[in-house]
BAROSE-352967 format. One record per atom (N, C-alpha, C): x, y, z. Coordinates in steps of 0.1 Angstrom, whole numbers, plus 5000, padded with zeros to 4 digits. Layout:
N
XYZ
...
END
This chain:
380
899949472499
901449462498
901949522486
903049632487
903049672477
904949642471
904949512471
905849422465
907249442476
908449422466
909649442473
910549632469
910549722481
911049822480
912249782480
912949922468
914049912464
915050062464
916150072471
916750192471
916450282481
916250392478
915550502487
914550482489
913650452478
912050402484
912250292494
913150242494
912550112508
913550182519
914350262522
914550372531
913450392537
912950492530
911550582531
910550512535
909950382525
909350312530
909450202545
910550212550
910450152565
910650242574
911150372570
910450502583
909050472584
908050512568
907050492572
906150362581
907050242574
906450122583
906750162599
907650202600
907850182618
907250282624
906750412614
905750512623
904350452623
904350372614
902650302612
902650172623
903750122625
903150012632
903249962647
902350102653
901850092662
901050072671
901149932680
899949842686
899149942699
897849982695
897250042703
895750002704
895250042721
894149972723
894349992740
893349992747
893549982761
892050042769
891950042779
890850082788
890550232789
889450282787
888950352793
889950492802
890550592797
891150642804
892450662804
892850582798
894450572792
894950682787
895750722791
896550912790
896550882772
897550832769
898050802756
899150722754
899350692739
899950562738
901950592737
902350612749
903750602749
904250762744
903350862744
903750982739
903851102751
904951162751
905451282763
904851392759
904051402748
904151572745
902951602732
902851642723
901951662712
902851662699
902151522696
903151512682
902451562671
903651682667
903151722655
903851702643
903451622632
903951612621
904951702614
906051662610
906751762597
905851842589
905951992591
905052092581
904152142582
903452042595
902052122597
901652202607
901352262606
901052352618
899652352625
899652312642
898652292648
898252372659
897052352665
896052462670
895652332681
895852312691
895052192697
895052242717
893452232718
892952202732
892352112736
892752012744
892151922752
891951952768
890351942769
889751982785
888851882790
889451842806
888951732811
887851812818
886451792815
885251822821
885351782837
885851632843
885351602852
886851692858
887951722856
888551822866
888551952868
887951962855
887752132855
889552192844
890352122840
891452172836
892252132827
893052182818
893052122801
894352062807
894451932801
895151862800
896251862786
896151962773
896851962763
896652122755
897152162755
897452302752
898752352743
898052422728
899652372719
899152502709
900152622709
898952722704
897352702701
896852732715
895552722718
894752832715
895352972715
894853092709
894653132692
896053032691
896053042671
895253082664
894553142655
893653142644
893653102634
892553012634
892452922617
891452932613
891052942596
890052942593
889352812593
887952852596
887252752605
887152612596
886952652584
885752532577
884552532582
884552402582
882752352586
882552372602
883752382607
883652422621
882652502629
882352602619
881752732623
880252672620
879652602617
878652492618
878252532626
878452462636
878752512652
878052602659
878652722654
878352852656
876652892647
876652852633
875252842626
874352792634
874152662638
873452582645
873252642655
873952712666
873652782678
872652932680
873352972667
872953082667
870953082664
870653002655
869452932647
868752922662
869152832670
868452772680
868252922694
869152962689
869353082707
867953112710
867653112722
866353222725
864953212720
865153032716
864352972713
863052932721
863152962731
862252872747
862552762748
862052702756
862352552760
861052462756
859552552750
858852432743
859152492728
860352502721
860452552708
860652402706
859852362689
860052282683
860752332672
861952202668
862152292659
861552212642
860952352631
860452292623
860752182611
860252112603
860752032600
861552052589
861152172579
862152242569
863452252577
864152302588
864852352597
865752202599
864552122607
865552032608
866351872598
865351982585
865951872572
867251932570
867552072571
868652142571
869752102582
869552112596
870252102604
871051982607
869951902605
870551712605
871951702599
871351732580
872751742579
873851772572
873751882579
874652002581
875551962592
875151932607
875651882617
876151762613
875651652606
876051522609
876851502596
876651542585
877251492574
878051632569
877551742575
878751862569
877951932559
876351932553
876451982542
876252132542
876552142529
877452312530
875952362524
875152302521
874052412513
873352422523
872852362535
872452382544
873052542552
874652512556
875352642556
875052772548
875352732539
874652892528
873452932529
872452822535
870952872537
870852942553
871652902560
871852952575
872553102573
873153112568
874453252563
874153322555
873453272549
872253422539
870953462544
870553362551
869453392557
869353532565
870453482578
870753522592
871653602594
872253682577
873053762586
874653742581
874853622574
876253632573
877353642587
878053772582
879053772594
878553802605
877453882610
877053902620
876453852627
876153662622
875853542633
877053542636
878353522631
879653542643
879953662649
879953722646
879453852659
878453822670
877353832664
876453752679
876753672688
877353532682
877953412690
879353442698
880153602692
881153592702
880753682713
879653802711
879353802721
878553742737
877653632727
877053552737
877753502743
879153412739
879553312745
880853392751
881353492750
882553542754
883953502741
883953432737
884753392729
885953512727
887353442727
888553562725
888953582712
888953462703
889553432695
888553452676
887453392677
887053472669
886553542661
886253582651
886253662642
885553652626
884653702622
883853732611
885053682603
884853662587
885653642575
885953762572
887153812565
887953922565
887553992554
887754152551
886454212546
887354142526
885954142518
886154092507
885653932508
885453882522
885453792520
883753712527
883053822528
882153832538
881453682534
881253642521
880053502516
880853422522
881953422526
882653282529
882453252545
881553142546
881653142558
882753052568
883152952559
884452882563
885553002564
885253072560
886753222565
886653252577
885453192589
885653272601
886753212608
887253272615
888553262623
888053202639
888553092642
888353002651
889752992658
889752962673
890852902679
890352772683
891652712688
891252572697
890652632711
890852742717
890452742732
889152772727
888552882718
887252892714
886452822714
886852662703
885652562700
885452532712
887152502722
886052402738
885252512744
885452632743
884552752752
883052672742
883252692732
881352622725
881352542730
881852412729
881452292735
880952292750
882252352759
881552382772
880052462775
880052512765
878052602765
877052532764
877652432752
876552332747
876352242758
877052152765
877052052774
876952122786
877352242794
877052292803
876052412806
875452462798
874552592798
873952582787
873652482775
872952572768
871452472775
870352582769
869052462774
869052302767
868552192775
868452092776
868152042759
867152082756
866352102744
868152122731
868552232734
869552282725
870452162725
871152152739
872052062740
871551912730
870751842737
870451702732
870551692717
869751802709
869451822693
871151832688
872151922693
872751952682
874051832691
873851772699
875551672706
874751552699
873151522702
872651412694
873251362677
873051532671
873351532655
875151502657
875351502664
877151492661
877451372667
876451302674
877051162679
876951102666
875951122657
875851052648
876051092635
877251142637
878551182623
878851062614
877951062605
878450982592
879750972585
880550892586
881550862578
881750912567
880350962554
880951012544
879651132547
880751242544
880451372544
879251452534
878451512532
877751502518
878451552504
879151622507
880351652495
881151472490
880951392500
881551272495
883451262497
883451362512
884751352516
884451222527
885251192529
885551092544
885951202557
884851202563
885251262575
885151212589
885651092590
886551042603
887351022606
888351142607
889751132602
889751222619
891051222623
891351262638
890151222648
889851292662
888851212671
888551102667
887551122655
886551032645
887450822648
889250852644
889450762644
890950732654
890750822661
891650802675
891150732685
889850732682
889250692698
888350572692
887750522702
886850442702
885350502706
884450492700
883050542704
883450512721
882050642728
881350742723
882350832726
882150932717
882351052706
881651092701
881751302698
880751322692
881651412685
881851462674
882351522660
881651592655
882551762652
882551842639
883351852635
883551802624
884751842616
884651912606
885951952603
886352102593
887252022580
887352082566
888152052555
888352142546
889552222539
889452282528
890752292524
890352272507
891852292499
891852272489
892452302477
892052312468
893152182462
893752152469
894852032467
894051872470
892551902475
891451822481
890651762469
890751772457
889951772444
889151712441
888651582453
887351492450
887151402463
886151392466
885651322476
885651182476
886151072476
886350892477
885350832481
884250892497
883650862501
882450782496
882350642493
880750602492
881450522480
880650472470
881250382463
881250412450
880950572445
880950632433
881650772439
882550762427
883050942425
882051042423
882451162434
881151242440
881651412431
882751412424
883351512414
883151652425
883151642438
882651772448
884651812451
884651922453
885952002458
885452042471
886552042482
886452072494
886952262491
885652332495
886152472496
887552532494
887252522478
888452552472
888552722483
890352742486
890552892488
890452992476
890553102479
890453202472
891553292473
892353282478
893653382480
894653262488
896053312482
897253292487
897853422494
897353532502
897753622504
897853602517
899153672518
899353692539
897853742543
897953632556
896553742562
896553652580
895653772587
896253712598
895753572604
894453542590
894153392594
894653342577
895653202577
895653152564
894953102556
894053152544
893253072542
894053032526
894853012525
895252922516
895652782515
896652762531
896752592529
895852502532
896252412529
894952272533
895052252546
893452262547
893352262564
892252122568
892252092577
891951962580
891752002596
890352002601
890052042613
889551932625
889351902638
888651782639
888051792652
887351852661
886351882673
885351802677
885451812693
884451722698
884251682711
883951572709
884351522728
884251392732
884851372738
885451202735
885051082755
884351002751
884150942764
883350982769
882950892777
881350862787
881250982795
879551022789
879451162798
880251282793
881151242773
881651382770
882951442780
883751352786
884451342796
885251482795
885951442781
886651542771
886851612764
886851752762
886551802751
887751812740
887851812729
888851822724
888751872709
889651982708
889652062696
891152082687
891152052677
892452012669
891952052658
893452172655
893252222640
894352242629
894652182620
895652202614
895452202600
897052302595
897452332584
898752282578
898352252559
899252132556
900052202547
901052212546
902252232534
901152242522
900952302512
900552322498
901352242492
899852142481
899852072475
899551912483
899451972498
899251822507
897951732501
898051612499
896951512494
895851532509
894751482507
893851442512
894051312527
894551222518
894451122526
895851122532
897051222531
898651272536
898251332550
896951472547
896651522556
895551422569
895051362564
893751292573
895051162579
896151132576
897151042579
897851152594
898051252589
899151392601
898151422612
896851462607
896151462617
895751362626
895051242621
895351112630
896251082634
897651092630
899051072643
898751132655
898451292650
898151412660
897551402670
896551332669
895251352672
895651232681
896351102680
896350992688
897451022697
898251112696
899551162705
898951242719
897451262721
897251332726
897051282743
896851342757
896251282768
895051342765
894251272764
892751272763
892151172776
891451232790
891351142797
889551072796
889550942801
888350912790
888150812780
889150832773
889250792760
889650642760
888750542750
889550432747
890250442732
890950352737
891750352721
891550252710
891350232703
891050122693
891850032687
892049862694
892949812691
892949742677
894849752672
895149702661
896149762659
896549782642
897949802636
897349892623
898050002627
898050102617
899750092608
898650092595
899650072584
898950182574
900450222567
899850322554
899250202541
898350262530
898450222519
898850292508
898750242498
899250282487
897750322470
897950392463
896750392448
895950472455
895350492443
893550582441
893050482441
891750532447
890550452446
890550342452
891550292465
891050132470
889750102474
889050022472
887650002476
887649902489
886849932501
886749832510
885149762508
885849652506
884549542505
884149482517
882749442519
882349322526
882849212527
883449162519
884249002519
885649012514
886648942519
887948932511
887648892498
886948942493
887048932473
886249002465
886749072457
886349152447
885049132439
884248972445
883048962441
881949062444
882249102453
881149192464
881149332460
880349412458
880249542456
881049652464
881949702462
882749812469
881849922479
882049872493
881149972505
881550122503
882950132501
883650272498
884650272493
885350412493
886850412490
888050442501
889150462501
889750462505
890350602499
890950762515
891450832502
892750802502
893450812491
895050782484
895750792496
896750702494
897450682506
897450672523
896350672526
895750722539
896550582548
896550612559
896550502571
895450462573
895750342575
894550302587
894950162591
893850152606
893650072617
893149932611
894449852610
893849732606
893449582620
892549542624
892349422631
893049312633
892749252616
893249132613
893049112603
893848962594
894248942581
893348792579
893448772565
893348642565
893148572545
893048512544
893548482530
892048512522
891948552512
890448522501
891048522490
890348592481
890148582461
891848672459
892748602451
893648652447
893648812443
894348872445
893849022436
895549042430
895349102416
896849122410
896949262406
897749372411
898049472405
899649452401
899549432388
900949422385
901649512384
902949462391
903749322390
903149272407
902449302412
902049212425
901249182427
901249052430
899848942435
899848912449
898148912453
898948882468
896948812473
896948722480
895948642484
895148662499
896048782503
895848822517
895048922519
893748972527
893049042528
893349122544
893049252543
893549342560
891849352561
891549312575
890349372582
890149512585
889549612584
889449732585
888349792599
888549722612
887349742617
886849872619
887550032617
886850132618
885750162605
886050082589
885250052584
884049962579
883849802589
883849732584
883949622577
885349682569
884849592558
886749532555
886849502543
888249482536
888749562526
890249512527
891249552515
891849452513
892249442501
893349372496
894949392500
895749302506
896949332515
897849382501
897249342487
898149442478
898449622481
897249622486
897349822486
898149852501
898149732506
899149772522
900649772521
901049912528
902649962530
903149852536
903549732530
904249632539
904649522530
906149492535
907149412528
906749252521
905749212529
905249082526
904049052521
903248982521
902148942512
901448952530
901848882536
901248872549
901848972557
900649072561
901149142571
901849142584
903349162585
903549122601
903549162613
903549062620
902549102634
901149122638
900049142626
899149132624
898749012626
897548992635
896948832636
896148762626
896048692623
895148592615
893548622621
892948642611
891048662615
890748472621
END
């Protein structure tokens, strides 16, 4: 709780409460929660395709040809390219798959640099658009050839990969790289939090690649020490026909039993956007969506407030901090219930929020909300 708003801040502050406090949760299948269209945040600009496998036909379509630079997205495309034309008794070796694990599951980028210097650089994306047909696209722009987060991706693109992987690639391929993404770790190895859109729209199973970069991004929260890593700082503010200067925040995958879903969401944030501003626009985004399939994960989304909140195992600050929280972020709280006083002054407050997509707790001090006790929120 972050005391009594006053003025324009408690303006401001109860827009935000009534966008945040949204009761969602439901069965299997559920279009979406009370939304006509694809909500996109003030500022940001989005790239989004959602495709129902079992009808054959996208259900959400929102500049789907767009080009963004990929991020870690193009992962993706590494990982495929590595495996192509491998046979079907290829094993793959164990140097390879200390690399690939995670690279796929946690994002790491030195793994990337070992795949993209090895193989070719731009011309593993050249290969992959011609394998797969792909429209959209495109090698990193010339000057920019080592960057492999500069390749240029659409939303219709990633579900054309996903559809390869789950429908045509060999069995062998498939299992290895939807396996490594079922099991997408929460903290990224740069030590960003990346379960931010699909990751935390939906309810498992899901399987996730996600993308991040910006130089507005300056440290990763994730885990329970400062990890001093930058998310792929850009290198130019220059027009170009893919932007790689704003902060981009990417989130791919497929959502529901059997992969029902595929769904690809990419967006870009006003310069100077926070971390946890952007991973807050794209989870709106991302839950505005008809995704058929999908459950939703019940509770009450509320913003917080500070750096560094730590979610604990127990309502009190006895217990070792599981992670962080990044600045200001939303999230999905369960339920409440009283523990160990916590004081940031001038506010004291004895009430703890359940965090079930993490686990663990917060302190109802760091929650966007008028009371000590959250309202509407149930009692644990």
């Amino acid at each position: 709780m972050r005391g009594i708003l006053r003025g324009a801040t408690a303006l401001a502050g109860a827009a935000v409460l009534t966008a945040a406090l949204l009761v969602t949760g439901g069965a299997a299948g559920t279009a979406r929660a009370d939304a006509a269209s694809v909500q996109v945040p003030a500022g940001v600009t989005a790239g989004v395709a959602v495709f129902d496998r079992r009808t054959g036909a996208y259900t959400e379509q929102l500049n789907a040809s767009a080009r963004f630079r990929s991020a870690s997205v193009v992962k993706l495309l590494l990982a495929l390219d590595f495996l192509w034309d491998r046979g079907p008794e290829y094993t793959v070796p164990a140097a390879d798959r200390a690399r690939l694990e995670p690279m796929l599951r946690g994002s790491d980028d030195s793994a990337a640099n070992h795949y993209w210097s090895t193989y070719g650089g731009s011309a593993i994306v050249t290969r992959m658009v011609a394998r797969l047909g792909l429209s959209d696209t495109a090698p990193p722009p010339a000057g920019y050839e080592g960057y492999w987060g500069y390749t240029a991706l659409s939303a219709r693109d990633t579900v054309t990969v996903y559809r390869y992987l789950l429908d045509q690639a060999p069995a062998p391929v498939r299992d290895f790289v939807m396996g490594n993404l079922r099991q997408s770790t929460r903290c990224a190895s740069d030590g960003f939090d990346q379960h931010f859109g699909i990751a935390g729209a939906f309810d498992k199973p899901w399987a996730v690649k996600q993308g991040w970069a910006g130089s507005s991004f300056p440290e990763g929260t994730c885990g329970t020490q400062s990890t001093a890593s930058t998310a792929s700082v850009s290198k130019t503010a220059a027009a170009m026909d893919v932007d790689l200067s704003r902060p981009a925040l990417h989130s791919t995958g497929t959502v529901g039993a059997g992969d029902r879903s595929i769904v690809a969401v990419f967006t870009l944030h006003p310069a100077g956007t926070s971390y946890g501003k952007a991973f807050t626009d794209i989870g709106r985004l991302t839950r505005s969506l008809d995704v058929p399939g999908a459950a939703r994960p019940a509770g009450w989304w509320y913003g917080t407030w500070s750096e560094q909140v730590n979610v604990r195992r127990d309502p009190s600050t006895a217990n070792a901090p599981m992670t962080r929280l990044p600045a200001g972020v939303e999230v999905l709280i369960g339920c409440q219930k009283r523990g160990q006083e916590v004081r940031v002054p001038p506010y004291t407050n004895d009430w703890w929020a359940y965090l079930p997509q993490y686990g663990g707790w917060i302190s109802n001090v760091y929650v966007t909300s008028p009371d000590n006790r959250i309202p509407d929120v149930r009692e644990c």
